[in-house]
mmCIF file of the N, C-alpha and C atoms, coordinates in Angstrom:
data_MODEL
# 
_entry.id   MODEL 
# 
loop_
_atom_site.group_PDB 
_atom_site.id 
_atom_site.type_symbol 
_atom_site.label_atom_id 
_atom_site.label_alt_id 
_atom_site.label_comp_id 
_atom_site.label_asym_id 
_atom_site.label_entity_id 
_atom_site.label_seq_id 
_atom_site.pdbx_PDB_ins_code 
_atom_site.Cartn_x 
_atom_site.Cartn_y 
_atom_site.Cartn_z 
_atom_site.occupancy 
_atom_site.B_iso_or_equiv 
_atom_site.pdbx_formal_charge 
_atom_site.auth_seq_id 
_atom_site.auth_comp_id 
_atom_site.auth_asym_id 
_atom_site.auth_atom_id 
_atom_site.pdbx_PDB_model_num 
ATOM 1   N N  . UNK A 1 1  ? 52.760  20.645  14.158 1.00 0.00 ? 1  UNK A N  1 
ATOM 2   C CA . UNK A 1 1  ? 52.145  19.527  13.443 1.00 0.00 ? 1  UNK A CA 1 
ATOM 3   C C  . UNK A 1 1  ? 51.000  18.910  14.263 1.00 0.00 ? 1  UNK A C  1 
ATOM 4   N N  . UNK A 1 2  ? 51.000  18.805  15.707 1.00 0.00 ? 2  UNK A N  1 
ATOM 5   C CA . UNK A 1 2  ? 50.230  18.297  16.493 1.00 0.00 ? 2  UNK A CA 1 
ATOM 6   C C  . UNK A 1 2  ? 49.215  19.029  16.696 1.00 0.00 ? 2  UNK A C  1 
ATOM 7   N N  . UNK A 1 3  ? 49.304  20.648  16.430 1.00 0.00 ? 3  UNK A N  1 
ATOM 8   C CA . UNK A 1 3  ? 47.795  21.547  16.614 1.00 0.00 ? 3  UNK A CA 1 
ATOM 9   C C  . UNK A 1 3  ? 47.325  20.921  15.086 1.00 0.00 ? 3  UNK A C  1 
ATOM 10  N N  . UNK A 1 4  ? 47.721  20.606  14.188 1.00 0.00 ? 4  UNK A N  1 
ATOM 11  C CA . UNK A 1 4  ? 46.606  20.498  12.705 1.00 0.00 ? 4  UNK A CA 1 
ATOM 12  C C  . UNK A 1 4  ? 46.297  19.772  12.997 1.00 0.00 ? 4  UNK A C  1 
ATOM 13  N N  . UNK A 1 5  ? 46.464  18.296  13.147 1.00 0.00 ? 5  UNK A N  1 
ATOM 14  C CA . UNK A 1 5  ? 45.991  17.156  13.291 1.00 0.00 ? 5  UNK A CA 1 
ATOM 15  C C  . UNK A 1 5  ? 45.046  17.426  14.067 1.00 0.00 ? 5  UNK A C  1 
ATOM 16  N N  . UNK A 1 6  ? 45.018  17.784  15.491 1.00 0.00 ? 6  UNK A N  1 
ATOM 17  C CA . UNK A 1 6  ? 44.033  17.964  16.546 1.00 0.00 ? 6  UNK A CA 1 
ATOM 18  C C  . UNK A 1 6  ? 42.941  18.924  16.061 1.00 0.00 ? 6  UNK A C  1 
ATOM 19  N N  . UNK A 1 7  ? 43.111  19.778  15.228 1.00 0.00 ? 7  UNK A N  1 
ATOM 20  C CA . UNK A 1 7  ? 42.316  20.845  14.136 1.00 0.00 ? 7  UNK A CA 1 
ATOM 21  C C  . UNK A 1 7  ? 41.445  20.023  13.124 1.00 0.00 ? 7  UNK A C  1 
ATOM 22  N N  . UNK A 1 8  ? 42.019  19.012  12.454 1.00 0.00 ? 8  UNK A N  1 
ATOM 23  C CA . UNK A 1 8  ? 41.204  18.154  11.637 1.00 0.00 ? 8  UNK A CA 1 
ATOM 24  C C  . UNK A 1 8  ? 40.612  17.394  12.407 1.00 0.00 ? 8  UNK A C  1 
ATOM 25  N N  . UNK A 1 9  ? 40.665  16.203  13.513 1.00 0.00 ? 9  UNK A N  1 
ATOM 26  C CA . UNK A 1 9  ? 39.862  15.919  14.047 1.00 0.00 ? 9  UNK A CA 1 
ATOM 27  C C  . UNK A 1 9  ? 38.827  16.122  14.638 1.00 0.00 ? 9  UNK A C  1 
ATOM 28  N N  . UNK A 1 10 ? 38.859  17.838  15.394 1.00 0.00 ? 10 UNK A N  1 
ATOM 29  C CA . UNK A 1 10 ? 37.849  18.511  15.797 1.00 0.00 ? 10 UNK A CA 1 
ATOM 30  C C  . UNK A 1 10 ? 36.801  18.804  14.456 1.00 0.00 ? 10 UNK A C  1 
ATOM 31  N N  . UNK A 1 11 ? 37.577  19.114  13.702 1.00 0.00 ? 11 UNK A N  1 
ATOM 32  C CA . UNK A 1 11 ? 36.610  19.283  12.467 1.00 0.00 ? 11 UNK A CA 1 
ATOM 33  C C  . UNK A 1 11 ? 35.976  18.275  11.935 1.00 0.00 ? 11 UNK A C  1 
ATOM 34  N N  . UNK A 1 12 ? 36.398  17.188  11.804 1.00 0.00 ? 12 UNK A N  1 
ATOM 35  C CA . UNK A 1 12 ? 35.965  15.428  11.776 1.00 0.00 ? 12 UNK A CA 1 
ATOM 36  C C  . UNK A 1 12 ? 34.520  15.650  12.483 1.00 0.00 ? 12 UNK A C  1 
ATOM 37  N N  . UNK A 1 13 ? 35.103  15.521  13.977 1.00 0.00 ? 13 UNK A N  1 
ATOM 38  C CA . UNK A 1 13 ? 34.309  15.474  15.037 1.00 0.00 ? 13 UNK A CA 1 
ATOM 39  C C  . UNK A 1 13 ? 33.275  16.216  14.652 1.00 0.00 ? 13 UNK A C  1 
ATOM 40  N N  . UNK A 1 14 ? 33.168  17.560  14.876 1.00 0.00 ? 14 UNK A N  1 
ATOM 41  C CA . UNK A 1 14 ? 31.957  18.920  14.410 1.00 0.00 ? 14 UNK A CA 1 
ATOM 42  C C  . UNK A 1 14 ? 30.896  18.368  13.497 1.00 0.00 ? 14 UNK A C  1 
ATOM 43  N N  . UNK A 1 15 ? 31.934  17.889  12.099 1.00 0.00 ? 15 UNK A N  1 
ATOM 44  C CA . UNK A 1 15 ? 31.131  17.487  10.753 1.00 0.00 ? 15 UNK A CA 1 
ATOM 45  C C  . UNK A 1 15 ? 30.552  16.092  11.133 1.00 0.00 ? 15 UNK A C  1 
ATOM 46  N N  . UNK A 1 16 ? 30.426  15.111  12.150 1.00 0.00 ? 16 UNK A N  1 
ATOM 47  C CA . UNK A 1 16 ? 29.807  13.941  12.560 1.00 0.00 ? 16 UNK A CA 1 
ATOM 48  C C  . UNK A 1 16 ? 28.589  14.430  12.970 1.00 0.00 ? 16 UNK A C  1 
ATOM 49  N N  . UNK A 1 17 ? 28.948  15.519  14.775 1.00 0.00 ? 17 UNK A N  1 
ATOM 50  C CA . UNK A 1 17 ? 28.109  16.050  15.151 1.00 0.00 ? 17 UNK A CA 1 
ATOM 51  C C  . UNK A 1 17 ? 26.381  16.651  14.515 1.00 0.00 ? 17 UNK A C  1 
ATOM 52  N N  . UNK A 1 18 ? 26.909  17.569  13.272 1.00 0.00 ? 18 UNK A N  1 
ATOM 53  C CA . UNK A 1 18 ? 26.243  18.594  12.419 1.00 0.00 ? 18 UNK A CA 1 
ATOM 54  C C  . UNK A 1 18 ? 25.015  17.643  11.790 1.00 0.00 ? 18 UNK A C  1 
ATOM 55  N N  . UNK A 1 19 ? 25.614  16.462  10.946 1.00 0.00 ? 19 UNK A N  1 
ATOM 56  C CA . UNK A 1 19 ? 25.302  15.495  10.488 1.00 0.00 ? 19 UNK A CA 1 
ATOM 57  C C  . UNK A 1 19 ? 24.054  14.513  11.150 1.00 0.00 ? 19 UNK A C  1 
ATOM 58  N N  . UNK A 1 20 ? 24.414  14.225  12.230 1.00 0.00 ? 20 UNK A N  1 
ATOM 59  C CA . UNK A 1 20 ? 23.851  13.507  13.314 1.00 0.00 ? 20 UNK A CA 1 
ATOM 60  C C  . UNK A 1 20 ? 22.070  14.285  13.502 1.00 0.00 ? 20 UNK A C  1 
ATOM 61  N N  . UNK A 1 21 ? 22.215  15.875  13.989 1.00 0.00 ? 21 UNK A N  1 
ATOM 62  C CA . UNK A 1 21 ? 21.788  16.719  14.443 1.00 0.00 ? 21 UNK A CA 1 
ATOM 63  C C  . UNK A 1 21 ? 20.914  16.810  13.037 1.00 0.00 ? 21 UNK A C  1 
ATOM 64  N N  . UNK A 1 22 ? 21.188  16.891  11.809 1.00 0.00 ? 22 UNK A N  1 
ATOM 65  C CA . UNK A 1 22 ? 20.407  17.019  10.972 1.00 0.00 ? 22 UNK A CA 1 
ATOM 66  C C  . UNK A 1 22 ? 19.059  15.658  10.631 1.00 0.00 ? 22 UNK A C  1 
ATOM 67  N N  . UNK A 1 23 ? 20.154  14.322  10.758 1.00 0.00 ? 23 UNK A N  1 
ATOM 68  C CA . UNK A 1 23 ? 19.278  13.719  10.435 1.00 0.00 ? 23 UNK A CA 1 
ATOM 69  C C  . UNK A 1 23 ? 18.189  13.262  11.520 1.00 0.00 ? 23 UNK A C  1 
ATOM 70  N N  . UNK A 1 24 ? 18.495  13.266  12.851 1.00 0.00 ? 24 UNK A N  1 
ATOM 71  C CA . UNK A 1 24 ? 17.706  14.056  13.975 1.00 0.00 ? 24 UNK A CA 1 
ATOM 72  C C  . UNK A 1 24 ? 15.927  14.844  13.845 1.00 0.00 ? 24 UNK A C  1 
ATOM 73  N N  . UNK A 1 25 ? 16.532  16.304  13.438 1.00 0.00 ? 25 UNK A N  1 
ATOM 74  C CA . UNK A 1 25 ? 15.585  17.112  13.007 1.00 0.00 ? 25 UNK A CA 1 
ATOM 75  C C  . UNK A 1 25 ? 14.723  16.308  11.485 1.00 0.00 ? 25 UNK A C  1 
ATOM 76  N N  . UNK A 1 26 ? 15.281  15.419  10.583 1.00 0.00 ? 26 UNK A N  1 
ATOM 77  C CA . UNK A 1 26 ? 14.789  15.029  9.764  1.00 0.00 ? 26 UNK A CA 1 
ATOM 78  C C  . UNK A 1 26 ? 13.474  13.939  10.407 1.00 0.00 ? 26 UNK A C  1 
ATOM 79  N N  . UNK A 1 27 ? 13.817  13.086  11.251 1.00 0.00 ? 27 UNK A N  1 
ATOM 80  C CA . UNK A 1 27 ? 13.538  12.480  11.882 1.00 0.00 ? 27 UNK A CA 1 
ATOM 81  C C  . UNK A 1 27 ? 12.230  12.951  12.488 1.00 0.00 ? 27 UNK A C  1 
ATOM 82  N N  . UNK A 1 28 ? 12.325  14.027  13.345 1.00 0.00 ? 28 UNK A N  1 
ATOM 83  C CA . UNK A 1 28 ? 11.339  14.285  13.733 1.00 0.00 ? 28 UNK A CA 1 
ATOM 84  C C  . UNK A 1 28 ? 10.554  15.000  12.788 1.00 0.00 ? 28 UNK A C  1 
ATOM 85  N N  . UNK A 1 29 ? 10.905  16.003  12.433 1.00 0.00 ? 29 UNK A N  1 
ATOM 86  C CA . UNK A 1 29 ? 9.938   16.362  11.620 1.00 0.00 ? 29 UNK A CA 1 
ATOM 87  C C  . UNK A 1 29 ? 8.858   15.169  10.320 1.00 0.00 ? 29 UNK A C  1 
ATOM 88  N N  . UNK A 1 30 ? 9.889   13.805  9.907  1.00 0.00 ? 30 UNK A N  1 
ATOM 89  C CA . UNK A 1 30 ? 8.553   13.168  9.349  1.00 0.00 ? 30 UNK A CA 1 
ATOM 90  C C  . UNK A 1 30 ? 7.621   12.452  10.247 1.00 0.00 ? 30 UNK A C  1 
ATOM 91  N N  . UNK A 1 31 ? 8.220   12.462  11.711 1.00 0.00 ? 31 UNK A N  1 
ATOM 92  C CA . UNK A 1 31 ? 7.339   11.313  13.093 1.00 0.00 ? 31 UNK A CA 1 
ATOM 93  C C  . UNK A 1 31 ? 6.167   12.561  12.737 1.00 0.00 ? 31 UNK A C  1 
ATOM 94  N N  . UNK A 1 32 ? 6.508   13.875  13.132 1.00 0.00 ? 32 UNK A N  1 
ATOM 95  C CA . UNK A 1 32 ? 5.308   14.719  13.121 1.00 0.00 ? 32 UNK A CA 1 
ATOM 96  C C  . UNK A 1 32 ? 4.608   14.651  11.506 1.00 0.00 ? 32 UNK A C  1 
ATOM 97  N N  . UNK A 1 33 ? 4.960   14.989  10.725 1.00 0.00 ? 33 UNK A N  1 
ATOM 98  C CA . UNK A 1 33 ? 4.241   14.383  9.337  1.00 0.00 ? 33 UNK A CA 1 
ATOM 99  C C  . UNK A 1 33 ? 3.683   13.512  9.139  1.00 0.00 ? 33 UNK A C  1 
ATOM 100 N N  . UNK A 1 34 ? 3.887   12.263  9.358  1.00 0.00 ? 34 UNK A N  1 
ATOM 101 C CA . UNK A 1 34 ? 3.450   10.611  8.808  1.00 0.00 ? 34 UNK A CA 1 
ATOM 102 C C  . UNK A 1 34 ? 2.837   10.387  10.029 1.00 0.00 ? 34 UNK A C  1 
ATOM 103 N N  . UNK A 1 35 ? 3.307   11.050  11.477 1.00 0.00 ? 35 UNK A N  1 
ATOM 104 C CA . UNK A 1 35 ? 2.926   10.216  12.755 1.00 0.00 ? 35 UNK A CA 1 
ATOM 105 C C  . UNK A 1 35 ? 1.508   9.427   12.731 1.00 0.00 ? 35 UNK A C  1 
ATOM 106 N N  . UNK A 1 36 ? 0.462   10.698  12.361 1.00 0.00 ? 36 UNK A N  1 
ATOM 107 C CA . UNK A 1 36 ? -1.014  10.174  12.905 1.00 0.00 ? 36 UNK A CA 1 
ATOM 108 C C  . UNK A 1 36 ? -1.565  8.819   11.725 1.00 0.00 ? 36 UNK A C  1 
ATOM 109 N N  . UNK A 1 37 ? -0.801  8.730   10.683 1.00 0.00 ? 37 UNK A N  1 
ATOM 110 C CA . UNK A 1 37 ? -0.759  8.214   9.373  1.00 0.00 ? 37 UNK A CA 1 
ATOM 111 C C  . UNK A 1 37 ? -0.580  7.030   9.833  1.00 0.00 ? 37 UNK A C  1 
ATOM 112 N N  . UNK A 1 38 ? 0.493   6.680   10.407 1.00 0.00 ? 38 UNK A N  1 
ATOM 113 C CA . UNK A 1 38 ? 1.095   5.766   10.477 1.00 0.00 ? 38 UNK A CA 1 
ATOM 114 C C  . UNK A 1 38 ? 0.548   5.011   11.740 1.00 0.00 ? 38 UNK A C  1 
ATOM 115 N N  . UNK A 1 39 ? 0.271   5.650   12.463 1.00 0.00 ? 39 UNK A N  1 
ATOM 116 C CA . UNK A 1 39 ? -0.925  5.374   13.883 1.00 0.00 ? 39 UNK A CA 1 
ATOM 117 C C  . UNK A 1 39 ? -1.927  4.945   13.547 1.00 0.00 ? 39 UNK A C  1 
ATOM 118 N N  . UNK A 1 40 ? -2.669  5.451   12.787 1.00 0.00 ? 40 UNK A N  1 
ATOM 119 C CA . UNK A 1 40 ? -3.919  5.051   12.214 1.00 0.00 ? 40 UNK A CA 1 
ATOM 120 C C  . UNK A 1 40 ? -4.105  3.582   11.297 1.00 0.00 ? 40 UNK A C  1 
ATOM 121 N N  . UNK A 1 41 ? -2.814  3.477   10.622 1.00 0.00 ? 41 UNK A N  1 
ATOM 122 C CA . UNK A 1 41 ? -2.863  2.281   10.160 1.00 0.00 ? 41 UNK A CA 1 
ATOM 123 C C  . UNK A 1 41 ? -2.425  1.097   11.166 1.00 0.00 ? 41 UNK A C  1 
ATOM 124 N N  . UNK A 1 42 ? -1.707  1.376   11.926 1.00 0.00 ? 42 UNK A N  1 
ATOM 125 C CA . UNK A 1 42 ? -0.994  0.219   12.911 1.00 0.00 ? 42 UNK A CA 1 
ATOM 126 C C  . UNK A 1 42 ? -2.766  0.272   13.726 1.00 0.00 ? 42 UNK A C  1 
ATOM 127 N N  . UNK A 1 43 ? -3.241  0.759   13.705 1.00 0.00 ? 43 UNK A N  1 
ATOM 128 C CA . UNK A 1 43 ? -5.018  0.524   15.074 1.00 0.00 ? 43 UNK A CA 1 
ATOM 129 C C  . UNK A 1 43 ? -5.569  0.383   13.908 1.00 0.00 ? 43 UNK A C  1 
ATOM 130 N N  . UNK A 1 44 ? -5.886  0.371   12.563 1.00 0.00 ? 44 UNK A N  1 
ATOM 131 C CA . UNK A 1 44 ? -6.851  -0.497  12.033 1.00 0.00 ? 44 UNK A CA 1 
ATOM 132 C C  . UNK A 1 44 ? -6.282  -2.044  11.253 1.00 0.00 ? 44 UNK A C  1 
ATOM 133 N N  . UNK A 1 45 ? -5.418  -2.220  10.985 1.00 0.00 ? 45 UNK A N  1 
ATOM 134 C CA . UNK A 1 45 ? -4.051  -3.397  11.306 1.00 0.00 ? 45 UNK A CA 1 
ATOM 135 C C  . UNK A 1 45 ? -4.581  -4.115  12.503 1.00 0.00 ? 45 UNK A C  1 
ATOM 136 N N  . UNK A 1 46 ? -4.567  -3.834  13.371 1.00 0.00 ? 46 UNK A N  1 
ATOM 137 C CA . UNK A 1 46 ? -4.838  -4.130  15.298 1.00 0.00 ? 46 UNK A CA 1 
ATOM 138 C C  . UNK A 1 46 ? -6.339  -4.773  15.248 1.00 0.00 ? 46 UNK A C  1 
ATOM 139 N N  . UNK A 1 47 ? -6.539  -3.902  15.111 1.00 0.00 ? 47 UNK A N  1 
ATOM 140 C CA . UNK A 1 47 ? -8.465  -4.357  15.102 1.00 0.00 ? 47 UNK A CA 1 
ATOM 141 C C  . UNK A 1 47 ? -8.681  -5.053  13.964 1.00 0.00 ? 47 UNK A C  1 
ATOM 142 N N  . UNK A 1 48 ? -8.003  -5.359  12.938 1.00 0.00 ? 48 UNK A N  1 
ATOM 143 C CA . UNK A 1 48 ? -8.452  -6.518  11.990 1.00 0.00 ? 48 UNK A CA 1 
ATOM 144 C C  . UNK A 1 48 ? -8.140  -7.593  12.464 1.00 0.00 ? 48 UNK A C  1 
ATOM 145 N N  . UNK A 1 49 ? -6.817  -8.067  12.722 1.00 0.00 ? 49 UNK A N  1 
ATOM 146 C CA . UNK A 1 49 ? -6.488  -9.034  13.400 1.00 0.00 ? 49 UNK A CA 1 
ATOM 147 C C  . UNK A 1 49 ? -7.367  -9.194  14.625 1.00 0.00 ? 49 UNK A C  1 
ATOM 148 N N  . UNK A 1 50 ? -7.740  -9.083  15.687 1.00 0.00 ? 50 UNK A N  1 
ATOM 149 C CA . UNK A 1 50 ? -8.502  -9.048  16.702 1.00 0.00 ? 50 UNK A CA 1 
ATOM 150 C C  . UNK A 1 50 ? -9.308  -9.717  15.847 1.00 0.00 ? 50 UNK A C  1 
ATOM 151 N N  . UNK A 1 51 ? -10.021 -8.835  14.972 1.00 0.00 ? 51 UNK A N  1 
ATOM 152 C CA . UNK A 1 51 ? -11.475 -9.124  14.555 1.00 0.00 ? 51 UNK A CA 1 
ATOM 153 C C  . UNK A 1 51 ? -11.689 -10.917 14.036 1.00 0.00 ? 51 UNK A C  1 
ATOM 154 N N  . UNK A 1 52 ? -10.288 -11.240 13.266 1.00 0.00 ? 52 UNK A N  1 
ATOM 155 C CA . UNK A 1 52 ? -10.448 -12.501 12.457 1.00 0.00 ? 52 UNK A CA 1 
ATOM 156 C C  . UNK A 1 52 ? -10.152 -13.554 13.537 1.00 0.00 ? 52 UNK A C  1 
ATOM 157 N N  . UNK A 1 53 ? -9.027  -13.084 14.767 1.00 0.00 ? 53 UNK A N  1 
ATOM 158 C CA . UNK A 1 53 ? -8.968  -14.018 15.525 1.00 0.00 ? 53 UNK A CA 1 
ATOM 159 C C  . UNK A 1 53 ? -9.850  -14.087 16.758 1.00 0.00 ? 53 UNK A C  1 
ATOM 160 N N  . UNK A 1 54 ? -10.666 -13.274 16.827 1.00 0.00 ? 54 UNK A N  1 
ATOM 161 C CA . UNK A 1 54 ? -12.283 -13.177 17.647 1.00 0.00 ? 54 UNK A CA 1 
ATOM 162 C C  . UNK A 1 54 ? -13.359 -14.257 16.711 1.00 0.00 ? 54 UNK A C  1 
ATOM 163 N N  . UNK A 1 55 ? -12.817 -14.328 15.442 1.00 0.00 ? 55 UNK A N  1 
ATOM 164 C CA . UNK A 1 55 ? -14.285 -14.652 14.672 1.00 0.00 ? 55 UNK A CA 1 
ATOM 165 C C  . UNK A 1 55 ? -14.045 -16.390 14.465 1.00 0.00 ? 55 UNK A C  1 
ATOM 166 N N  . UNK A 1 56 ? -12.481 -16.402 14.237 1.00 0.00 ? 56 UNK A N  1 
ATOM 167 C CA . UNK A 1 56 ? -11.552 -17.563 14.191 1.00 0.00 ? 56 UNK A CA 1 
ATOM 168 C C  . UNK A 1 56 ? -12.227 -18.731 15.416 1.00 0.00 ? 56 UNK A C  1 
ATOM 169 N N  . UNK A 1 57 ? -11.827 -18.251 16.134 1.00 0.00 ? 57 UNK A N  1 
ATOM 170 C CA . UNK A 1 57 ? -12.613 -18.584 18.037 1.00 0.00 ? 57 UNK A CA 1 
ATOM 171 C C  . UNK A 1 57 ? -13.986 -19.073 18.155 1.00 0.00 ? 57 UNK A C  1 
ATOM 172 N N  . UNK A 1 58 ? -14.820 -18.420 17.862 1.00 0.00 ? 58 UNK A N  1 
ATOM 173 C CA . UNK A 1 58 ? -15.876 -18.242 17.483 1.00 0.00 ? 58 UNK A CA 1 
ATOM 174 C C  . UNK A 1 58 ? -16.437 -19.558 16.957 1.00 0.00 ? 58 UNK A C  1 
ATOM 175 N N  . UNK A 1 59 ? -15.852 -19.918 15.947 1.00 0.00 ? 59 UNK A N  1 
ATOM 176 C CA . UNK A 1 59 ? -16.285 -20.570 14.878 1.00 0.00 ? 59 UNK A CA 1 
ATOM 177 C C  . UNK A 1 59 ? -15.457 -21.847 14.737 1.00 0.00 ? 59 UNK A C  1 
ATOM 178 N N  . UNK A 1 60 ? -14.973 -22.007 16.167 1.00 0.00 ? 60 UNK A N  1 
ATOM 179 C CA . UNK A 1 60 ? -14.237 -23.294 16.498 1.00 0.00 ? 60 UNK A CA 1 
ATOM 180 C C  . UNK A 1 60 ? -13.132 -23.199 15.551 1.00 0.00 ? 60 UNK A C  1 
ATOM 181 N N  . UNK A 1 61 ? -12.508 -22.361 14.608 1.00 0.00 ? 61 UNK A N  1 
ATOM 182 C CA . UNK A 1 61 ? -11.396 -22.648 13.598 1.00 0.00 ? 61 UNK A CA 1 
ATOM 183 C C  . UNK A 1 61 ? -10.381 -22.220 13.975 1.00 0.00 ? 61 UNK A C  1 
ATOM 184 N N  . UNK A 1 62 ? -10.001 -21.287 15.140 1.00 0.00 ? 62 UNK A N  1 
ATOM 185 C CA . UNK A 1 62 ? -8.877  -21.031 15.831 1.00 0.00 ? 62 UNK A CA 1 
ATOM 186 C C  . UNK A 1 62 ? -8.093  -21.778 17.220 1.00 0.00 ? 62 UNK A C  1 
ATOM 187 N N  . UNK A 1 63 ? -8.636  -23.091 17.031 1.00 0.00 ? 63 UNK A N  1 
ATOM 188 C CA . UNK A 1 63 ? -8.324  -23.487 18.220 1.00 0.00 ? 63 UNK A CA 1 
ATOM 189 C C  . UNK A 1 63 ? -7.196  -24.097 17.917 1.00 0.00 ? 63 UNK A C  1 
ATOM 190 N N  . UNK A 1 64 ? -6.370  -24.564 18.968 1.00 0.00 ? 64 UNK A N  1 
ATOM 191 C CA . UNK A 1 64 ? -4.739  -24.998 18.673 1.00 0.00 ? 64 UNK A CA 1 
ATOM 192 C C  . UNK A 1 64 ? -5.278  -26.631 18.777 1.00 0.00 ? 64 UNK A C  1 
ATOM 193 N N  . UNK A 1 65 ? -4.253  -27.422 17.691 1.00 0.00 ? 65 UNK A N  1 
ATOM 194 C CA . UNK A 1 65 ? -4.423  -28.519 17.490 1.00 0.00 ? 65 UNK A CA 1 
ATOM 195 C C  . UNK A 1 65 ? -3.435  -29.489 18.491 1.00 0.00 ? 65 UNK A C  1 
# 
């Protein structure tokens, strides 16, 4: 009785493992898909902000009250 039990848990275990490992490979494979996508928007995101709070400054309207 004590080898099945220890048989289903390993199998538990395995099927966590397998699981894990897949969504893993899912993982990377969309970082490599979307990566430069998603880069590209976070640095023109970046440089807008900069830009309004450079211009903000500028124009005396960003200063802390």
């Amino acid at each position: 009785m004590k080898k099945i039990l220890k048989r289903k848990k390993g199998q538990g275990m395995t099927e966590y493992i397998l699981i894990i490992a897949l969504i893993a490979i899912l993982v990377i494979a969309g970082v490599k898909f979307f990566g430069r996508t998603v880069k590209d928007g976070f640095d023109s995101a970046g440089k807008t902000v900069k830009n309004e709070v450079a211009g903000g400054i500028q124009s005396g309207t960003g200063q802390a009250q």
